[in-house]
Backbone atoms as SQL, in Angstrom:
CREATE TABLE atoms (id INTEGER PRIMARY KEY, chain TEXT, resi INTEGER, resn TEXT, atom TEXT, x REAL, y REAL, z REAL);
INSERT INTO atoms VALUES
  (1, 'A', 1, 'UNK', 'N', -0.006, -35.765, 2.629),
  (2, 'A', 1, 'UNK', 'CA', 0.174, -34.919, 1.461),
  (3, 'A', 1, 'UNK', 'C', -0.356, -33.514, 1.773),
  (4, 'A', 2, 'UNK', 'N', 0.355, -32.375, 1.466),
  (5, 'A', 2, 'UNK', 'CA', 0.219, -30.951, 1.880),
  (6, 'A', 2, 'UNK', 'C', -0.737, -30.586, 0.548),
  (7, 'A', 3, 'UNK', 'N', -2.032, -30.122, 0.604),
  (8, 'A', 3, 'UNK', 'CA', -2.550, -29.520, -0.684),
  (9, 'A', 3, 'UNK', 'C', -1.788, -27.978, -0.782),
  (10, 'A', 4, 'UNK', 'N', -1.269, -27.411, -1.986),
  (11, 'A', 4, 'UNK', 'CA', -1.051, -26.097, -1.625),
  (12, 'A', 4, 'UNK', 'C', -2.333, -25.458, -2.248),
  (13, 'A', 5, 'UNK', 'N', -2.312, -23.843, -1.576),
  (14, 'A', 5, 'UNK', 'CA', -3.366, -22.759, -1.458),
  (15, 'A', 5, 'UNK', 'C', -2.561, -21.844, -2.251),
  (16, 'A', 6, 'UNK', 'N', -3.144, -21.995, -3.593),
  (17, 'A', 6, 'UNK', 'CA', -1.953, -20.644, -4.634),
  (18, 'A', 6, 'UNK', 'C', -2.533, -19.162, -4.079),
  (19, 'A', 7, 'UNK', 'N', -3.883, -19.310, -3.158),
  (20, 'A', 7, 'UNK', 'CA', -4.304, -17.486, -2.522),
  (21, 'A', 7, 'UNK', 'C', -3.590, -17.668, -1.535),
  (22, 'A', 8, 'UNK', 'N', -2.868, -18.466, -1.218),
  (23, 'A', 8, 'UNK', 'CA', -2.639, -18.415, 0.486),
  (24, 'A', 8, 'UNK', 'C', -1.571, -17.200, 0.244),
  (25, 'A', 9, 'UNK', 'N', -2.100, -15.991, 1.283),
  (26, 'A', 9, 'UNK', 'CA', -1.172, -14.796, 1.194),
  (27, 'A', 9, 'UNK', 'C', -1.682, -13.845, 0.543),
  (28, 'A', 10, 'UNK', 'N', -2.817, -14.190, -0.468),
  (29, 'A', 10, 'UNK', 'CA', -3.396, -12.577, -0.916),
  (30, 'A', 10, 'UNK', 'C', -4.003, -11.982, -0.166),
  (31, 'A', 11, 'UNK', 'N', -4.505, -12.304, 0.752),
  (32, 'A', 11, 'UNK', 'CA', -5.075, -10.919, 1.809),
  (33, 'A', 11, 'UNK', 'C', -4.334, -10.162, 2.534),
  (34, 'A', 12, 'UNK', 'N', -2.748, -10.855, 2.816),
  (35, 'A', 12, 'UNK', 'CA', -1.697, -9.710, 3.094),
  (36, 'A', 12, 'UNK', 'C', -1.339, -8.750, 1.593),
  (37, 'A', 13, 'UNK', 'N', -1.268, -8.929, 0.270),
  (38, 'A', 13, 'UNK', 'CA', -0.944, -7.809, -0.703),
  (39, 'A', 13, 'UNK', 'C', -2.635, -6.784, -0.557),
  (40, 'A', 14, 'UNK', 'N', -3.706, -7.684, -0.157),
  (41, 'A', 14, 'UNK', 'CA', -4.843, -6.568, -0.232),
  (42, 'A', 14, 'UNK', 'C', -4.571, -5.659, 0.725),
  (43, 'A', 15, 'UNK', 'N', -4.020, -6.161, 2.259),
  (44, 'A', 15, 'UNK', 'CA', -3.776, -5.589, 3.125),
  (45, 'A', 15, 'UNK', 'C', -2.978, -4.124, 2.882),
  (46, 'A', 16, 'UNK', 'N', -1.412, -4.615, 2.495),
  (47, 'A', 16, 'UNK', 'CA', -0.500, -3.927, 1.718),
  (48, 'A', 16, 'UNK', 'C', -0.716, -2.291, 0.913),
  (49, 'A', 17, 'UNK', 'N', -1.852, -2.952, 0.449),
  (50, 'A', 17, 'UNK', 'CA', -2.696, -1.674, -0.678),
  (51, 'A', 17, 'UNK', 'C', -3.404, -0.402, -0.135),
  (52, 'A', 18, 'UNK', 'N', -4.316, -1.666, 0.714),
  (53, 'A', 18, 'UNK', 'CA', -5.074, -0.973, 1.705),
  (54, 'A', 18, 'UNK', 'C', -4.300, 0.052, 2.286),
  (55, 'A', 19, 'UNK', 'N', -3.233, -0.440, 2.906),
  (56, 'A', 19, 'UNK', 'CA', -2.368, 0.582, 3.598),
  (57, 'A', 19, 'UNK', 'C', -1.477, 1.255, 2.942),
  (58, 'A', 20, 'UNK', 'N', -1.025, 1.081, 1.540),
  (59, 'A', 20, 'UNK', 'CA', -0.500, 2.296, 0.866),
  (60, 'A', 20, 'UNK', 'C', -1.588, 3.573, 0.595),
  (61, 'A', 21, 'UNK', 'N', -2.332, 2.818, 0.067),
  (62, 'A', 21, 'UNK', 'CA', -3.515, 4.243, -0.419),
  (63, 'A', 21, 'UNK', 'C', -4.002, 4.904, 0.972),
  (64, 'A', 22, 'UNK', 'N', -4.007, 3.959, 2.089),
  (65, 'A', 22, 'UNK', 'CA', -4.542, 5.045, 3.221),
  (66, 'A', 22, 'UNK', 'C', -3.140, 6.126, 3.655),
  (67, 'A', 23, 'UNK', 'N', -1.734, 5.674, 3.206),
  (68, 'A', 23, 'UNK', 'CA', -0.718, 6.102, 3.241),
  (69, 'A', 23, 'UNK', 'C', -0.688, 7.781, 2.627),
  (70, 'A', 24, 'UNK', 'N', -1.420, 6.920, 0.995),
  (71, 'A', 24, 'UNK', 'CA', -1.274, 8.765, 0.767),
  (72, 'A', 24, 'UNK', 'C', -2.465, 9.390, 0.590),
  (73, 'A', 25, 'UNK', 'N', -3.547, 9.346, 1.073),
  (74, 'A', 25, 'UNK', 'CA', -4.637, 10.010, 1.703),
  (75, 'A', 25, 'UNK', 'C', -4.466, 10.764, 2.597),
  (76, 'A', 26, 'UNK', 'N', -3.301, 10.686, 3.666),
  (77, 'A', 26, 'UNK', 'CA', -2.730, 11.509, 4.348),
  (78, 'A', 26, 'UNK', 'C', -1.746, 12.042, 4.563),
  (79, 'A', 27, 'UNK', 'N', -1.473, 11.787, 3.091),
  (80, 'A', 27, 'UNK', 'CA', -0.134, 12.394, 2.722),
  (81, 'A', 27, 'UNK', 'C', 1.591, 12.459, 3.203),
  (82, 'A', 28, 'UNK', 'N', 1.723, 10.546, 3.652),
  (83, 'A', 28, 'UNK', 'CA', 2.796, 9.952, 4.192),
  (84, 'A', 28, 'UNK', 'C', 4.149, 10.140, 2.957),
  (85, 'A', 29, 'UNK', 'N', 5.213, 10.932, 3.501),
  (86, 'A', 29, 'UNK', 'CA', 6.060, 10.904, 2.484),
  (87, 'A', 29, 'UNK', 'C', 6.705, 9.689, 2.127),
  (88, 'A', 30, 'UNK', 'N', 6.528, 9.428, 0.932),
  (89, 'A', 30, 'UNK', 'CA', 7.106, 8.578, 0.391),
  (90, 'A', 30, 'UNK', 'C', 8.669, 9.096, -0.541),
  (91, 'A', 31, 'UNK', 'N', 9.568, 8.453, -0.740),
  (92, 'A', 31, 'UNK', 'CA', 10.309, 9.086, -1.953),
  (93, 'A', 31, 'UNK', 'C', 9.728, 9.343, -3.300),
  (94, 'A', 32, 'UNK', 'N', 8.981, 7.762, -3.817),
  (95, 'A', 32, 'UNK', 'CA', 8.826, 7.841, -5.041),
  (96, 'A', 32, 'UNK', 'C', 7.135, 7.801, -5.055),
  (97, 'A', 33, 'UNK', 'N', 6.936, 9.479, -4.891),
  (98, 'A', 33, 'UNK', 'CA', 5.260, 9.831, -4.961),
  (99, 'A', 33, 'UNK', 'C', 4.620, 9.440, -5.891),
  (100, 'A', 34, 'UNK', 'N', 5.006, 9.632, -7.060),
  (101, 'A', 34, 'UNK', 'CA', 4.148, 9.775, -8.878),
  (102, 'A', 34, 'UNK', 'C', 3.858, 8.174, -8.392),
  (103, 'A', 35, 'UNK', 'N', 3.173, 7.865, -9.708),
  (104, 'A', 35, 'UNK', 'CA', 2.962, 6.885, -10.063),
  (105, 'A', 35, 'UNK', 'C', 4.016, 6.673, -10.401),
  (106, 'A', 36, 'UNK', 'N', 4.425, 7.217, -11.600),
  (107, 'A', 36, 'UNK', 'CA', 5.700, 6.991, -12.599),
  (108, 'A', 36, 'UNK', 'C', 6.916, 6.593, -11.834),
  (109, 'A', 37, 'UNK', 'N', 7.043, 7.536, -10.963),
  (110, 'A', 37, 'UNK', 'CA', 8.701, 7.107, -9.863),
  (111, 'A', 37, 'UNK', 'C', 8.247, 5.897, -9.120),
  (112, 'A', 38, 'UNK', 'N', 6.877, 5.689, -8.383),
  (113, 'A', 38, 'UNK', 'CA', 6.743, 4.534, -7.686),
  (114, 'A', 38, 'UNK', 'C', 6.732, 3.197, -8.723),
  (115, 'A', 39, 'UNK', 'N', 6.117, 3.154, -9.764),
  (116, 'A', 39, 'UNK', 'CA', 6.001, 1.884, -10.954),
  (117, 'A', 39, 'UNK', 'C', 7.516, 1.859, -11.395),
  (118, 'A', 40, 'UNK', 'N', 8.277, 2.564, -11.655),
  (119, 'A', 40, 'UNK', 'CA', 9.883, 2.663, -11.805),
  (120, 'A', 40, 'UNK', 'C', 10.616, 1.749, -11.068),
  (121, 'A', 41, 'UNK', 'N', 10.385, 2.236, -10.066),
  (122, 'A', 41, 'UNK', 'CA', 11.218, 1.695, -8.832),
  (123, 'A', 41, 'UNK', 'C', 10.674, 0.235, -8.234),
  (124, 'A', 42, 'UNK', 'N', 9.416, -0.342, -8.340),
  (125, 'A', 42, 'UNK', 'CA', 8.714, -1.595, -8.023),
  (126, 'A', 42, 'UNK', 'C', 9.247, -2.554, -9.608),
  (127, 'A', 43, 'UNK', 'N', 9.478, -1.858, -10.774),
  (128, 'A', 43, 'UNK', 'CA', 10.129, -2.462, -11.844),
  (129, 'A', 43, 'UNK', 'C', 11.382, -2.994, -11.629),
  (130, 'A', 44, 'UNK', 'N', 12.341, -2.142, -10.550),
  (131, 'A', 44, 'UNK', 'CA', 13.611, -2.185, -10.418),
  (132, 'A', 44, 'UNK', 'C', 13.635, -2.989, -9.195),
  (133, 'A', 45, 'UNK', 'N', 12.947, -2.843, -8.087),
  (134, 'A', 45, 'UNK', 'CA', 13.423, -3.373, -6.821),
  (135, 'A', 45, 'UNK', 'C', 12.762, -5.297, -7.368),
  (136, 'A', 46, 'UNK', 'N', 11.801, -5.342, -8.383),
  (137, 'A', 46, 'UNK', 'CA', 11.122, -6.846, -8.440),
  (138, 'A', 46, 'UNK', 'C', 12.557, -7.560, -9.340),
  (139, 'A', 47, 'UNK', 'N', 12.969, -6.737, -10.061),
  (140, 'A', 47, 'UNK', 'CA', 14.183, -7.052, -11.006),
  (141, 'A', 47, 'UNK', 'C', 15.683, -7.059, -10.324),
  (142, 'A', 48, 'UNK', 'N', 15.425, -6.792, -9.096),
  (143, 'A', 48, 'UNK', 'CA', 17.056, -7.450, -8.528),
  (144, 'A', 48, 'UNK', 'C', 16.445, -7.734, -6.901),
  (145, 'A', 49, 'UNK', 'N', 15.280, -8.798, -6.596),
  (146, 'A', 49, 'UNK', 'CA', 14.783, -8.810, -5.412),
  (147, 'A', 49, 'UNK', 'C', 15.710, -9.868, -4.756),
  (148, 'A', 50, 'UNK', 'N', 16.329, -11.127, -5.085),
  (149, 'A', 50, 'UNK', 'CA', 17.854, -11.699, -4.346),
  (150, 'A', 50, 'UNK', 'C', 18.198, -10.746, -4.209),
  (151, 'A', 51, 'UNK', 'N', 18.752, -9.610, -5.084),
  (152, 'A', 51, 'UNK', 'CA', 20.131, -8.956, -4.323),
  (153, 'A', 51, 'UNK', 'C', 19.408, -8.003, -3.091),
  (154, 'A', 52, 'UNK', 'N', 18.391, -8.058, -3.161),
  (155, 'A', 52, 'UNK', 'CA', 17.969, -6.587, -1.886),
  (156, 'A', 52, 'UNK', 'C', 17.911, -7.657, -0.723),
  (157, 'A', 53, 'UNK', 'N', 17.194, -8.754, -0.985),
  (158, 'A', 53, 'UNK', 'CA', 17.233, -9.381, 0.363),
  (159, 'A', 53, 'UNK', 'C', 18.369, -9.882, 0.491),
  (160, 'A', 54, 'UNK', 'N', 19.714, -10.633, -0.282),
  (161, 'A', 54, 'UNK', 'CA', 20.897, -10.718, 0.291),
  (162, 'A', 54, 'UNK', 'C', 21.511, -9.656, 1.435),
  (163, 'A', 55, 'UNK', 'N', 21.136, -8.599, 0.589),
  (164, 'A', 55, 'UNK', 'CA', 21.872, -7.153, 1.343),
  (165, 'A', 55, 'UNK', 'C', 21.657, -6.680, 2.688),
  (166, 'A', 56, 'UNK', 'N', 20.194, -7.690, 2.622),
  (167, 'A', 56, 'UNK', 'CA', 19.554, -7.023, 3.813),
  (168, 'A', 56, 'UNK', 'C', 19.880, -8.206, 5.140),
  (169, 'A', 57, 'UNK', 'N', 20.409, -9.602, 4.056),
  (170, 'A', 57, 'UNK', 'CA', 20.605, -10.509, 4.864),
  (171, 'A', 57, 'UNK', 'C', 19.137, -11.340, 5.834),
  (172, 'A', 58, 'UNK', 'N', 18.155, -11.022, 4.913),
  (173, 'A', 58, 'UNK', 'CA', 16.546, -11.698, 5.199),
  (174, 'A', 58, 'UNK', 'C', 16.766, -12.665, 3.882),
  (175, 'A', 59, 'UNK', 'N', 15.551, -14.122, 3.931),
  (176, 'A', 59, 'UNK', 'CA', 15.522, -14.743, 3.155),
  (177, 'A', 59, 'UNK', 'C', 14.671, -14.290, 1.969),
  (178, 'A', 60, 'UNK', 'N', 14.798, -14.436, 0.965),
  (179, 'A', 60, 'UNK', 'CA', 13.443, -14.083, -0.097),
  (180, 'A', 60, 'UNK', 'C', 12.720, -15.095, 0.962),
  (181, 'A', 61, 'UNK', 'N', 11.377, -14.603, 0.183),
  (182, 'A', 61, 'UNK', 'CA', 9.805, -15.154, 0.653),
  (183, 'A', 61, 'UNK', 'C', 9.994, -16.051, 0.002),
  (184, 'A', 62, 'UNK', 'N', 9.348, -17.065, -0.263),
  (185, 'A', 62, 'UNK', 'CA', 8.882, -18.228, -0.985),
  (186, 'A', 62, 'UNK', 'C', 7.562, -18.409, -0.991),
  (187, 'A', 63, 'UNK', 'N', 6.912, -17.887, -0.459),
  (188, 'A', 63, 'UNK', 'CA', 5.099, -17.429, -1.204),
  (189, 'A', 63, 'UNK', 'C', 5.310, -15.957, -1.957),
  (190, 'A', 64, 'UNK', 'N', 4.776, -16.441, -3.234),
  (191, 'A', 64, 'UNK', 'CA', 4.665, -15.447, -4.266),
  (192, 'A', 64, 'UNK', 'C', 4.201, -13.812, -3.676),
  (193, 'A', 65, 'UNK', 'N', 3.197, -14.760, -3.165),
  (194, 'A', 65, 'UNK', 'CA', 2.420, -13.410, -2.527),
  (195, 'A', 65, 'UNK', 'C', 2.999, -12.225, -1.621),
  (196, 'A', 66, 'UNK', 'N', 3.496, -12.667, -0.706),
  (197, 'A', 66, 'UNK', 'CA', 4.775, -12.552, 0.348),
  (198, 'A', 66, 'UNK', 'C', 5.490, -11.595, -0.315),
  (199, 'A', 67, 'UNK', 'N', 6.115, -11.805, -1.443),
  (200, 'A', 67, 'UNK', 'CA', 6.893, -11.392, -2.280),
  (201, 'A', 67, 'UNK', 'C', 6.183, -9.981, -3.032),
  (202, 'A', 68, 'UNK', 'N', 5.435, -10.181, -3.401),
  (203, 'A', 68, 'UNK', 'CA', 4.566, -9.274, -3.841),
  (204, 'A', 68, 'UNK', 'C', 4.291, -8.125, -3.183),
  (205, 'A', 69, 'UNK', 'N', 3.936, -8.393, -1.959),
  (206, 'A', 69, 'UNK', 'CA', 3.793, -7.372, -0.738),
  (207, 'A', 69, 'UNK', 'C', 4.788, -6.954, -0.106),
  (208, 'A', 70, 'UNK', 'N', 6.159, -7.725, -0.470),
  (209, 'A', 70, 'UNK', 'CA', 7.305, -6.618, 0.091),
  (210, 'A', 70, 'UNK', 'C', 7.574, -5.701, -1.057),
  (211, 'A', 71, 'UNK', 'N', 7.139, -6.531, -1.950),
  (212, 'A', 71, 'UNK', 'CA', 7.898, -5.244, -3.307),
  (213, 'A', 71, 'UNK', 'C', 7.211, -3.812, -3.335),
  (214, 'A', 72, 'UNK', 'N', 5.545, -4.409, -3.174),
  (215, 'A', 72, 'UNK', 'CA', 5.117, -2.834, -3.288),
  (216, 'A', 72, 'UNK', 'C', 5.180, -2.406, -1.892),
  (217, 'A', 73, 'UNK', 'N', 5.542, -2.676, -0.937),
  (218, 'A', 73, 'UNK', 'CA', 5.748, -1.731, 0.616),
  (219, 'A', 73, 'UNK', 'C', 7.465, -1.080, -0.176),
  (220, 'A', 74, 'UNK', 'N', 8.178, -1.643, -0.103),
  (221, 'A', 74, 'UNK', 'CA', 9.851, -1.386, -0.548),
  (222, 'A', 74, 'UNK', 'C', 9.387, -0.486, -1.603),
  (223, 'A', 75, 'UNK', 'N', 8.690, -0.410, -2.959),
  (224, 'A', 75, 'UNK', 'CA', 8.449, 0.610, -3.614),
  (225, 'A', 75, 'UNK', 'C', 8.582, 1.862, -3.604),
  (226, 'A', 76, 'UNK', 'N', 7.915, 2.217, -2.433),
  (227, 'A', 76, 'UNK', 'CA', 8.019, 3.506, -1.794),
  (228, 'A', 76, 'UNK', 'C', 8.699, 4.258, -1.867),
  (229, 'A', 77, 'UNK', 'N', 10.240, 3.710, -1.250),
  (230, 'A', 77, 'UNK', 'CA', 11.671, 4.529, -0.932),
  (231, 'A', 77, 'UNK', 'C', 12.476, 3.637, -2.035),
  (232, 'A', 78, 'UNK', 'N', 12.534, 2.394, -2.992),
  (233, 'A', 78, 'UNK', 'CA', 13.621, 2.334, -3.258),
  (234, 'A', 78, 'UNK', 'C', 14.124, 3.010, -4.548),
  (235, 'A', 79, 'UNK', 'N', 15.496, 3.059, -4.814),
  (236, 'A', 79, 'UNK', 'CA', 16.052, 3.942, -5.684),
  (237, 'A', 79, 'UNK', 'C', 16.863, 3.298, -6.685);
């Protein structure tokens, strides 16, 4: 019997963070700088995340977490 680990994977979204904010500390262009354009666009890319990974022809994640941490890396640039 497999116990599951519902953290298994949060230290890659801490990771994630870690490396956005060191992102714009040095002022890595992103498209969607604001808050406002980046929370926009992490609203939109979490709300059609099948169709981005169809498109991209990768599987969705199946750890939540996983999932979590592509949305806010993809945040960045998507439109």
């Amino acid at each position: 019997m497999t116990v599951y680990d519902p953290l298994e994977g949060r230290d890659e979204v801490l990771d994630v963070l870690d490396a956005l904010q060191a992102e714009l500390a040095v002022g890595v262009d992103w498209e969607n700088r604001t808050l406002e354009r980046y929370l926009d666009a992490l609203n939109a890319l979490l709300g059609s995340i099948e169709n981005t990974y169809t498109n991209t022809g990768r599987p969705v994640p199946t750890s939540p977490w996983m999932l979590i941490a592509e949305a806010l890396r993809g945040a960045r640039f998507y439109e």
